[in-house]
C-alpha positions as CSV (number, residue, x, y, z in Angstrom):
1,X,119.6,183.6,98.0
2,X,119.7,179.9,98.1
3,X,120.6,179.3,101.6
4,X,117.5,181.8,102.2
5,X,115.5,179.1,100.2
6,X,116.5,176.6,102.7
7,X,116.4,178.5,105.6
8,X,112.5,178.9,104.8
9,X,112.2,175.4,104.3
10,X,113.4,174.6,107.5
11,X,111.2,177.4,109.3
12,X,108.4,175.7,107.5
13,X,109.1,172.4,108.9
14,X,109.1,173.7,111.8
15,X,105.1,175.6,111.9
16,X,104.1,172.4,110.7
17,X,104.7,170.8,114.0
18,X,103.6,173.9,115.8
19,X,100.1,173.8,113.5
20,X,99.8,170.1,114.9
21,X,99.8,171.4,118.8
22,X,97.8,174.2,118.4
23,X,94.9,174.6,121.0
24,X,91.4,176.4,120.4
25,X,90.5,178.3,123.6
26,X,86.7,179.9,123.5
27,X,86.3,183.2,123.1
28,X,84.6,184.5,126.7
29,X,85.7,188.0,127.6
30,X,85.9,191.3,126.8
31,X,88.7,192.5,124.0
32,X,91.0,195.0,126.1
33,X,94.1,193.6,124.9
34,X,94.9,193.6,121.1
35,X,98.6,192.0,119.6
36,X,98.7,193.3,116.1
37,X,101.0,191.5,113.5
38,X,101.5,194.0,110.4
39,X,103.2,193.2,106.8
40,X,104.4,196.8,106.4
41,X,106.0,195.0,103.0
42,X,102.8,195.8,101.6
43,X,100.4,197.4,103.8
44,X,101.4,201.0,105.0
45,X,98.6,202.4,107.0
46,X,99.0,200.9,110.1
47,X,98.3,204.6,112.4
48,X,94.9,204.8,110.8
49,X,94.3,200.6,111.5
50,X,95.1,201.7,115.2
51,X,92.9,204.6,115.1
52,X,90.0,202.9,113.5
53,X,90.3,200.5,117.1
54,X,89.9,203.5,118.6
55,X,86.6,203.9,117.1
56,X,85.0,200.7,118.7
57,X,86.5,201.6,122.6
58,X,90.1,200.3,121.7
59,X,92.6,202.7,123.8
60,X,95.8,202.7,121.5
61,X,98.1,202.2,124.5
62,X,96.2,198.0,124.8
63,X,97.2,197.8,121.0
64,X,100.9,196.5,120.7
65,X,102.5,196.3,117.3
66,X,104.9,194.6,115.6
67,X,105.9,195.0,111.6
68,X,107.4,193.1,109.4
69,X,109.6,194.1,106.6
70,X,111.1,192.3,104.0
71,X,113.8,194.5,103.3
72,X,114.7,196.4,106.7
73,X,117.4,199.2,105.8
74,X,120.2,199.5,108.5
75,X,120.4,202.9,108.9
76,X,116.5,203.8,109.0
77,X,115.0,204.1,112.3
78,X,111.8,202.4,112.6
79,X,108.7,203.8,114.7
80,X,107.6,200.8,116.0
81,X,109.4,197.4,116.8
82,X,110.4,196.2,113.0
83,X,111.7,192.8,112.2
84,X,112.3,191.1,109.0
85,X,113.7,187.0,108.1
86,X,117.3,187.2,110.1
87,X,115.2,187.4,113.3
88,X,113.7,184.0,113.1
89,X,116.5,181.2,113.1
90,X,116.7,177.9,111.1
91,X,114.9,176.0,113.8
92,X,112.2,178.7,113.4
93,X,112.9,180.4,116.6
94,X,112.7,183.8,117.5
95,X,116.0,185.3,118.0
96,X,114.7,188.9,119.1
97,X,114.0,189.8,122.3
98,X,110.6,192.2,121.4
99,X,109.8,189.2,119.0
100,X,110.0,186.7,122.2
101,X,107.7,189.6,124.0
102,X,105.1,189.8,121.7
103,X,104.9,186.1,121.2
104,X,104.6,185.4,125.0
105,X,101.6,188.0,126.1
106,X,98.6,186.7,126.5
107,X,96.9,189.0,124.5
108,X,92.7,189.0,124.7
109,X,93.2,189.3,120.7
110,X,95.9,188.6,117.9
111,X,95.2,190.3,114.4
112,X,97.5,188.8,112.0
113,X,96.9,191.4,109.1
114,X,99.0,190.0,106.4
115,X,97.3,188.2,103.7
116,X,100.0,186.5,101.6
117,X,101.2,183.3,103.7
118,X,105.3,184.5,104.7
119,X,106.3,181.8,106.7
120,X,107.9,184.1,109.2
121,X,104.8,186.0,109.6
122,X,103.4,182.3,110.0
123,X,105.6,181.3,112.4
124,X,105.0,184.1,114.7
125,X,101.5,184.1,114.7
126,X,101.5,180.1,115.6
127,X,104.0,180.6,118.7
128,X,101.7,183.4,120.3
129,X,100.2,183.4,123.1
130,X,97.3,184.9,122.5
131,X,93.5,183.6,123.8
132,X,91.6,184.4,120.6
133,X,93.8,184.5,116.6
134,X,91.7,186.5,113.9
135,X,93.3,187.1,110.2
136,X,92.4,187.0,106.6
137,X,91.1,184.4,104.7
138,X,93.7,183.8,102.0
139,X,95.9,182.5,104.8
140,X,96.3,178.8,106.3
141,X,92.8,177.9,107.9
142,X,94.5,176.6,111.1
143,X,96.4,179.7,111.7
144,X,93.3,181.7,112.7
145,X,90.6,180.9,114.7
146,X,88.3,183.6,112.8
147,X,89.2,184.8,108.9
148,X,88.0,187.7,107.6
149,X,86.8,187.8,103.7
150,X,88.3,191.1,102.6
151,X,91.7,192.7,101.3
152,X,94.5,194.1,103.2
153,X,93.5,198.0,102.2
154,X,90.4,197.6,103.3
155,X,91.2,198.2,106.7
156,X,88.0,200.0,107.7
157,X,86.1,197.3,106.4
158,X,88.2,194.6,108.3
159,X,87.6,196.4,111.7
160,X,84.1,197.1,111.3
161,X,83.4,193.4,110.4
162,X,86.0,191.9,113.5
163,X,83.6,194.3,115.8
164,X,80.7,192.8,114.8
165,X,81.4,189.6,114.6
166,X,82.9,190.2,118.2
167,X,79.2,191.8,119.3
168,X,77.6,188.6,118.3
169,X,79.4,186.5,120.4
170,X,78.8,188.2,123.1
């Protein structure tokens, strides 16, 4: 329990330096691509937030996902890439090679759909490589470059507002 107190200390050291270097790209293109980040600790209708994409001209095959859990049961098998606080070092690195993956595509979009600030969660969303970072507005303003004003079971709501705010840009 302790050393896990320290361990997210550490981690949290370690976004702040990565909050420092982060760079705001324009948003100029087309969303084909979408990186989904999804606290499944809390949040467990992540099918219907992929099918609501659909909706708006998102095929389900451009959305990749990856959950977090804070508790991840050994013998469970998950049904989509599932990762909890041992992947992430004390250096805050990414230990896991899907984790590494995700982090490194250059996704037109990252939804960071968690709405309690978990460092890990954090951490993730600040190494990807994504061109254009949308969340929720209860977490750290220099995560994201768009937040959305709304709560995590709202999902609907959160998609229909990303689309239109996505329209209006365009």
């Amino acid at each position: 329990m302790f050393l896990n107190y320290i361990k997210e200390l550490f981690v949290k050291k370690s976004l702040k330096n990565n909050l420092n270097n982060v760079k705001n790209e324009v948003f100029t293109s087309n969303v084909q691509t979408i990186g989904l980040l999804i606290d499944e600790s809390d949040f467990r209708h992540s099918k219907e937030l992929v099918k609501e994409f659909s909706l708006y001209g998102i095929d389900p095959k451009n959305v990749k996902i990856v959950a977090y859990r804070s508790k991840i049961e050994k013998k469970k098998t998950y049904s989509r890439p599932t990762f909890g606080k041992k992947d992430v070092n004390w250096k805050g690195e990414v230990t896991a090679d899907f984790l590494n993956d995700f982090t490194g595509t250059p996704f037109d979009l990252l939804i960071s759909y968690y709405d309690i600030e978990k460092v890990i969660l954090m951490m993730i969303t600040s190494k990807s490589k994504a061109k254009f970072k949308v969340g929720f507005s209860s977490v750290d303003k220099n995560l994201n470059r768009w937040m959305i004003d709304t709560e995590m079971e709202n999902y609907k709501v959160f998609v229909s507002e990303l689309f239109r705010y996505l329209k209006s840009i365009k």
